[in-house]
C-alpha positions in Angstrom: 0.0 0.0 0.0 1.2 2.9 -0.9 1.7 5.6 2.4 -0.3 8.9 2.8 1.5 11.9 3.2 2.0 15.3 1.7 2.3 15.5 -2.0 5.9 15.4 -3.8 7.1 19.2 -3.9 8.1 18.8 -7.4 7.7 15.7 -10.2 10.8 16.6 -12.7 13.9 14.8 -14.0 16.7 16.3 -11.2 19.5 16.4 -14.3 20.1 20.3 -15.0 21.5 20.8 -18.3 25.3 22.0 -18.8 23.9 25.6 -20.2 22.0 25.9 -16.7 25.1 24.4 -14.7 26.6 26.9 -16.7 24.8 29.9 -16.6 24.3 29.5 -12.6 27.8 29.1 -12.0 28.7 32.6 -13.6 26.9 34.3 -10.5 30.3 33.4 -9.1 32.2 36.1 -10.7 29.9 38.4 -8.8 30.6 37.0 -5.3 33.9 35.9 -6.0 34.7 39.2 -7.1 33.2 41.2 -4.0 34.3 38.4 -1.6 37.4 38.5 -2.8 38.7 41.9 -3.6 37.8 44.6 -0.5 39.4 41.5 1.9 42.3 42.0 -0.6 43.1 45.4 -0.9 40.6 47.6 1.3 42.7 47.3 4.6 46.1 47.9 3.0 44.3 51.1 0.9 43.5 52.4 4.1 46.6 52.2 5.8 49.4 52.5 3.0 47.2 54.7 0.5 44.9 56.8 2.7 47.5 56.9 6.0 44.3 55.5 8.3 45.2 54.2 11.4 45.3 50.0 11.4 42.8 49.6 14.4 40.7 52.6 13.0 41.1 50.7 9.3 40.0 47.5 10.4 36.9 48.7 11.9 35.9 50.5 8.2 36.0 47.4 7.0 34.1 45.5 9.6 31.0 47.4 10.0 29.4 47.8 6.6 29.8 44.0 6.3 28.3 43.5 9.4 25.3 45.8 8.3 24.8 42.9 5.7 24.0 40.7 9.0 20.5 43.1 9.5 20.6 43.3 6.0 20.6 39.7 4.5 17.7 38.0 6.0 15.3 40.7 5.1 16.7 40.3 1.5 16.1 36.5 2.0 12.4 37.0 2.8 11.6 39.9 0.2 13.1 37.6 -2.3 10.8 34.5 -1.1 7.9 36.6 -1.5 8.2 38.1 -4.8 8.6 34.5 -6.6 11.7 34.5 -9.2 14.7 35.8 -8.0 16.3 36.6 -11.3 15.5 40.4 -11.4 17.2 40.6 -8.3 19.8 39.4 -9.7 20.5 42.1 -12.7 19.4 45.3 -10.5 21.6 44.2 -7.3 24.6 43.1 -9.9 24.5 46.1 -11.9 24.3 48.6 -8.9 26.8 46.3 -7.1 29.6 47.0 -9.8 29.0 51.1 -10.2 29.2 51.2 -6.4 32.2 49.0 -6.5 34.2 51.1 -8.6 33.2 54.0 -6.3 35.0 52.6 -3.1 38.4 53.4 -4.6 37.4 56.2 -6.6 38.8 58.1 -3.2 37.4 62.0 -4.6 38.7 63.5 -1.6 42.3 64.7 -0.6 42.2 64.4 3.4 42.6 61.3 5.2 39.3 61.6 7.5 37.0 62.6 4.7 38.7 59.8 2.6 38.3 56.9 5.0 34.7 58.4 5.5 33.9 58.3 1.8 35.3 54.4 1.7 33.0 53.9 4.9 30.0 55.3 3.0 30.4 53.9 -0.3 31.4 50.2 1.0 28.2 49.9 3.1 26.0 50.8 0.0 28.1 48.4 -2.2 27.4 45.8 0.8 23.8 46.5 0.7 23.3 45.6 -2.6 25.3 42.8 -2.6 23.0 41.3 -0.3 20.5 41.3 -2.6 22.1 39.2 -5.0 23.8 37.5 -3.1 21.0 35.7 -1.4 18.7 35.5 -4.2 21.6 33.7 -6.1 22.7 31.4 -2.7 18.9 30.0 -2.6 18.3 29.3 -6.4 20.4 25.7 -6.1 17.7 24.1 -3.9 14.4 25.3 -6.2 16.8 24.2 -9.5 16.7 21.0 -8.6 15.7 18.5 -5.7 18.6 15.8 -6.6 20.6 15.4 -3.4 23.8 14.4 -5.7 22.7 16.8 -8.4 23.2 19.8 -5.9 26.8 18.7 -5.3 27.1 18.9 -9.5 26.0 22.5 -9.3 28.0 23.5 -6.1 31.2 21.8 -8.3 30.7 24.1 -11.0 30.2 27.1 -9.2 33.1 26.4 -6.7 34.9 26.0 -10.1 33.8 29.3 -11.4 34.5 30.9 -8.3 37.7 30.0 -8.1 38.6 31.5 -11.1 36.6 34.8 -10.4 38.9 34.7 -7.1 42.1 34.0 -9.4 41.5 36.8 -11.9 39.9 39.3 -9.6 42.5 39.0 -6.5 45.4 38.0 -8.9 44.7 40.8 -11.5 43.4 43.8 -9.0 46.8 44.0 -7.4 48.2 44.2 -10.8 45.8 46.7 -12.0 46.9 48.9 -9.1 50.9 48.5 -10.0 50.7 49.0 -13.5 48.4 51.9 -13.5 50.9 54.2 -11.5 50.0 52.7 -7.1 48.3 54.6 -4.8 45.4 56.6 -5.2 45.4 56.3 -9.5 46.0 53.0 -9.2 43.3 51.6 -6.9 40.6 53.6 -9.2 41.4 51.6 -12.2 41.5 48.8 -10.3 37.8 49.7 -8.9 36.8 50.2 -12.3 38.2 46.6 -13.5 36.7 44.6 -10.8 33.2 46.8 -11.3 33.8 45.6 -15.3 33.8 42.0 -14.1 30.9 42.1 -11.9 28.8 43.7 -14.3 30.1 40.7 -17.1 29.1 38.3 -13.9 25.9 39.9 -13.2 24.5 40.1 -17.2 26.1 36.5 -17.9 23.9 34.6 -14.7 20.8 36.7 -15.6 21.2 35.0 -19.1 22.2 32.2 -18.5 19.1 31.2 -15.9 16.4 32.5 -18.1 15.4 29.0 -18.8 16.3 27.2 -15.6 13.4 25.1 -14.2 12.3 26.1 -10.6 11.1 24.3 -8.1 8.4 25.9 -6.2 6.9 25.1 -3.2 3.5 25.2 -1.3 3.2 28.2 0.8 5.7 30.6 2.5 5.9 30.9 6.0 3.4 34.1 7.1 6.4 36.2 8.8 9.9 36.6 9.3 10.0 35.6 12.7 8.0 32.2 12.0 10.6 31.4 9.1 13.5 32.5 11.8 12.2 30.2 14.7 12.1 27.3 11.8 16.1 28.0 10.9 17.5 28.2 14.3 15.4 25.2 15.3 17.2 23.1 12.7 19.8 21.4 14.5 21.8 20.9 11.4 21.5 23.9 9.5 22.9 25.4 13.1 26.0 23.4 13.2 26.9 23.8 9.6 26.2 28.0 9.7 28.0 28.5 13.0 30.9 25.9 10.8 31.0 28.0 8.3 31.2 31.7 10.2 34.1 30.8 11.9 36.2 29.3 9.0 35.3 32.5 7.3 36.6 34.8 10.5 39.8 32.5 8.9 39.3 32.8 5.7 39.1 36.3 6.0 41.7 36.9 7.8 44.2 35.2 6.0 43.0 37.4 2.8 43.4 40.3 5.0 47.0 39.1 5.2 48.3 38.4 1.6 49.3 42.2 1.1 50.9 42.5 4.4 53.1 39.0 4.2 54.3 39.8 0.6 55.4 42.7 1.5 57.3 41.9 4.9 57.9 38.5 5.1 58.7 37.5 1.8 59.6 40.6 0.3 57.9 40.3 -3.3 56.8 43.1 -5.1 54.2 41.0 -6.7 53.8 38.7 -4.1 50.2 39.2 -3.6 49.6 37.9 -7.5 51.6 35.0 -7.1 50.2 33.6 -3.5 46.5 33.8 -5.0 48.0 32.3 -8.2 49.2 29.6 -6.5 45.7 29.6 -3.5 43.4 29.6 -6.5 45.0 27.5 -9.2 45.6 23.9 -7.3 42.1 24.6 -6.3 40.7 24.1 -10.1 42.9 20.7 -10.1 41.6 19.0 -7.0 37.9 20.0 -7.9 36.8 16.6 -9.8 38.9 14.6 -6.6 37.3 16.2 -3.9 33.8 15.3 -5.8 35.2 11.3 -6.0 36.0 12.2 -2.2 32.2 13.5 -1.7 31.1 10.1 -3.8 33.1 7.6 -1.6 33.1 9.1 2.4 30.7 11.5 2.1 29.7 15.3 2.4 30.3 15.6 6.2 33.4 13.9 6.5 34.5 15.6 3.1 34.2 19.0 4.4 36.5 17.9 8.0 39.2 16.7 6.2 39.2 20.2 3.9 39.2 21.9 6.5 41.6 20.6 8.7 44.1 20.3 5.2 43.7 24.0 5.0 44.5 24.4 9.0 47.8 22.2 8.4 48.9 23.9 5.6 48.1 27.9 7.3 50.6 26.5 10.4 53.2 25.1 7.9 53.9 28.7 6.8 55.4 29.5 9.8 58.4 28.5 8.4 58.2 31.0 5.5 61.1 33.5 6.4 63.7 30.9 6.5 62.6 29.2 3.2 62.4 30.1 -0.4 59.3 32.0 -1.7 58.9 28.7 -4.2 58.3 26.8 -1.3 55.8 29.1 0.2 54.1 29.1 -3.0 53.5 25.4 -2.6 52.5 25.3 1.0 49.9 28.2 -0.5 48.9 25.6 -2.6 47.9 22.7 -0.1 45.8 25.6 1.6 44.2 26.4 -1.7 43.4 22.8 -2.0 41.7 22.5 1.4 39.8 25.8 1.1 38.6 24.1 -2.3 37.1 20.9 -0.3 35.1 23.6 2.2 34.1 25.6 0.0 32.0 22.3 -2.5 31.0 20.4 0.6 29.7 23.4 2.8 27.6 24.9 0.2 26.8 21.4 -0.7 25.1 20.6 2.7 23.2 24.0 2.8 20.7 23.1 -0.2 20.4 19.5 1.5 19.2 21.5 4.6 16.8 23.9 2.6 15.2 21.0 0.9 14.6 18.4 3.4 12.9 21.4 5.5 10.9 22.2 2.1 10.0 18.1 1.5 9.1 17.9 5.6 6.8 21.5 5.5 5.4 22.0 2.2 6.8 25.5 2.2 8.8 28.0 0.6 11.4 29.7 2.9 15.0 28.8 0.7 15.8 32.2 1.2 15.5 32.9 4.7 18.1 30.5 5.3 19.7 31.3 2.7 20.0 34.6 4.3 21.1 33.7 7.4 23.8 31.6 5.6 25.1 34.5 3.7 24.7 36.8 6.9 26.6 34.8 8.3 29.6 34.3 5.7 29.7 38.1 5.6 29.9 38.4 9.1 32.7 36.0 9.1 34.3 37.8 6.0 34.0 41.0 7.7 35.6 39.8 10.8 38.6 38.6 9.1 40.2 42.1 8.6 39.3 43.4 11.4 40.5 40.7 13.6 43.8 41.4 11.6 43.8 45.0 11.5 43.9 44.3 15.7 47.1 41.7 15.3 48.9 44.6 13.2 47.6 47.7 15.8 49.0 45.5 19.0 52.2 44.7 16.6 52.9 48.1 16.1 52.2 48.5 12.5 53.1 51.9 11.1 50.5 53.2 8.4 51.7 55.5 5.4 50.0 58.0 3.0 52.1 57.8 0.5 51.1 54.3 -1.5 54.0 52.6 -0.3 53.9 50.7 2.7 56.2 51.6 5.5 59.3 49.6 7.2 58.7 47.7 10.3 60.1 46.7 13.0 60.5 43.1 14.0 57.5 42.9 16.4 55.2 44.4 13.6 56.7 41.9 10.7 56.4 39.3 13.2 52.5 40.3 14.0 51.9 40.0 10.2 53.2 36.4 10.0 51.0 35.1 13.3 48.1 36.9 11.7 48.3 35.3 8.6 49.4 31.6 10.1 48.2 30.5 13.2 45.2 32.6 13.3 43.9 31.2 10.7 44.9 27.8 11.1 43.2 27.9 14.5 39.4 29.2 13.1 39.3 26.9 10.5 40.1 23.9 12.9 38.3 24.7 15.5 35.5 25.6 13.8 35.6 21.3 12.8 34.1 20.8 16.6 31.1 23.0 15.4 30.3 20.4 13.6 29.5 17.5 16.3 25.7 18.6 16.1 25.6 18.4 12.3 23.1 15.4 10.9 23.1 14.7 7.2 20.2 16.7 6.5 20.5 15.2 2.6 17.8 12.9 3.2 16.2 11.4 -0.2 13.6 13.3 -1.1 9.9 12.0 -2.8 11.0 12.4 -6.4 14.6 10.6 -5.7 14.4 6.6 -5.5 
C-alpha cells in the first residue's frame, strides 16, 4: 500500500543541463569578485594609500559588512515573496559594480573625509550585494531537488569561483601596479573589478532564463516564523556556525596576503603569485574532492578540507627561513583545502533547505539562505578586522604615501602570526562545530 502523506514538492527529472550548470555558476564572478577583492586590498588602501590608522582601518572594514548581518535575511524574505529571484539578480549586480568602482574612486584629498567616503560607499556596495547575493545562494535548492545533483551545481560554481577569485585577486593588485599605485591606481583597479561584476551579473541573468524552478506550497506568514524554523534546525545550526568561523579565517588570511608579501617574503608581486598559487591547485583538486564526496561522504569531506587547510596555514610559519617557491606550494595545499570547504559546505546547505521544504510543504529557501550568507559576511567581515587588531598590538606603522612603511620586527612578526596561526586555529576549531551536524541530505519524494 502505498503511504499517505503530503504531495511530492516537485515531479521533474533532477539532471540540470550543462547551459543551466553553466549559466548558474557565472553568478560566481559576482561573489567571487566582491568576496574577494575589498578582503584583498581595502585594509592595505586604508593604511598604505589613505595613512588611516590600522585599528581605525579595520573597523571600516568591519561594519558595513556586518550591516549585511540586519541586511541579509530581510533580502532572503523579500526575495521569497516576490517568486523569481532573477531580477534581483540584474538590478543588485548592476548597482553592485557602479558602487564598487566608487569605493576606490577616493574624490577626496584628506585622510578623515577619505576613510569616511570608503566607509560610505562600501556599506551601499554591501547593501546591494545582499541582494544578490541571497537571491543567487537559494536558487540551487528550487533548481533541482537531486541530493547528488546539488553537489554537481556547487562543483561548478566552486569552479567558477575559483577562477573569479584568481583573476579578480590576482589581476586587481596588478591593475593597481601597473596603472601608476596609490590613489590612480586603486581607481582603475575599482573600475576593472566593477567591469567583471557587471560581465558576472548580465552572464547569470542570461544564463538562468530557462532554468526550471522548483516551487513550493506556501511561504511561511512572517519573518519571525521562518527565523524560529532556521534556528530550530539542529543541522543547519552546526553547519552556519561551521561556516562563520572558517570565514573569520578565511578572512583573515586574505586580510594578510598584502601584508606578508610585503614583509615576510619581500615580493613586489607577491600578492599575485600567493592567490596564483591559492586559487590555481584549487581548479585541479575539484573533480577529486567530488570522488571524495562520492566515496566518504559530504560531512566527512568537508573535516578533512578543513583541517588540510589548518595544516597547511601552520606550515607557513616556516616562510622567512625558506624560499618563496616553497611558500608558493605550502599556499597551494591551503588552496586545495579551502577548495574541499568551499563544495562540501555549500553542498550541505541546499540538503538542509530542501529536506525542510520536502518535511513542511513551504517556501522559505531564502531565509536561510539569508542567514547563511549573513553569516559568511559576518565571518568575512571579521577577518580584517580581527587582523587590522594583530597589526595595531604589533605596532604596525601606516603610510599616505602608497607605499607601505618599514617595520620593525615585532610588527613583521604580527603580520606572519596573523596570517598563520590565526587562521589555522578558526578553520580547525570551527571542525568541533560540527559534532551537532546530521546529514540533513535525506532522499527526497522524487529521488528513489
Amino acid at each position: 500500500m502505498t503511504p499517505i502523506g503530503p504531495p511530492p514538492v516537485v515531479t521533474r527529472p533532477s539532471v540540470l543541463p550543462r547551459g543551466v550548470l553553466a549559466g548558474y555558476a557565472l553568478g560566481s564572478l559576482v561573489t567571487g569578485a566582491f568576496g574577494t577583492v575589498p578582503g584583498l586590498l581595502l585594509l592595505p588602501y586604508l593604511t598604505d594609500t589613505l595613512g588611516v590608522a590600522a585599528g581605525v582601518s579595520g573597523l571600516l572594514v568591519l561594519l558595513p559588512k556586518a550591516w549585511d548581518v540586519l541586511v541579509n535575511p530581510l533580502a532572503g524574505r523579500i526575495s521569497d515573496r516576490r517568486g523569481s529571484r532573477r531580477p534581483f539578480l540584474l538590478v543588485a549586480g548592476v548597482l553592485l559594480s557602479v558602487l564598487f568602482a566608487a569605493v576606490f574612486a577616493a574624490p577626496f584629498a584628506g585622510e578623515g573625509v577619505s576613510a569616511a567616503y570608503v566607509a560610505v560607499a562600501f556599506l551601499l556596495a554591501a547593501t546591494a550585494y545582499a541582494f544578490f547575493q541571497v537571491p543567487y545562494v537559494a536558487m540551487p535548492a528550487e533548481l533541482t531537488d537531486g541530493y547528488a545533483e546539488r553537489t554537481r551545481l556547487m562543483t561548478w560554481r566552486v569552479a567558477v569561483l575559483a577562477c573569479a577569485i584568481l583573476i579578480s585577486g590576482a589581476v586587481a593588485p596588478l591593475v593597481v601596479d601597473a596603472t601608476g599605485g596609490g590613489r590612480a591606481g586603486h581607481r582603475w583597479s575599482g573600475l576593472f573589478v566593477g567591469l567583471l561584476i557587471a560581465v558576472g551579473t548580465l552572464a547569470t541573468f542570461a544564463g538562468t532564463r530557462k532554468a526550471p524552478s522548483r516551487t513550493a506550497q506556501a511561504a511561511e506568514p512572517s519573518l519571525s516564523a521562518q527565523l524560529r524554523v532556521a534556528s530550530g534546525n539542529a543541522p543547519f545550526r552546526a553547519l552556519l556556525l561551521c561556516w562563520i568561523v572558517q570565514a573569520a579565517g578565511i578572512g583573515t588570511m586574505l586580510a594578510g596576503v598584502q601584508y606578508f608579501a610585503d614583509h615576510v617574503i619581500h615580493q613586489k608581486a607577491g600578492g599575485t603569485f600567493l592567490f596564483a598559487a591559492f586559487v590555481g591547485p584549487a581548479l585541479l583538486v575539484m573533480p577529486l574532492w567530488t570522488r571524495v564526496g562520492r566515496r566518504h561522504g559530504k560531512l566527512r569531506s568537508l573535516i578533512a578540507g578543513s583541517l588540510l587547510f589548518a595544516a597547511g596555514a601552520l606550515t607557513l610559519l616556516a616562510s622567512p627561513a625558506v624560499p618563496p617557491v616553497v611558500v608558493y606550494l605550502l599556499v597551494a595545499v591551503v588552496g586545495a583545502g579551502y577548495a574541499g570547504q568551499q563544495v562540501f559546505a555549500m553542498a550541505m546547505l541546499p540538503d538542509c533547505i530542501a529536506h525542510d521544504t520536502a518535511r513542511t510543504g513551504r517556501r522559505q529557501a531564502g531565509v536561510f539562505t539569508g542567514l547563511w550568507t549573513a553569516g559568511e559576511t559576518l565571518g568575512l567581515a571579521l577577518g580584517p578586522g580581527i587582523y587590522a587588531v594583530v597589526l595595531q598590538l604589533s605596532g604596525y606603522v601606516s603610510s599616505a604615501t602608497g607605499e607601505a612603511a618599514a617595520q620593525d620586527s615585532t610588527a613583521r612578526l604580527g603580520v606572519l602570526l596573523g596570517f598563520t596561526v590565526l587562521p589555522a586555529m578558526l578553520v580547525g576549531v570551527a571542525v568541533l562545530l560540527l559534532r551537532g551536524y546530521r546529514e540533513a541530505g535525506v532522499p527526497l519524494p522524487s529521488e528513489p
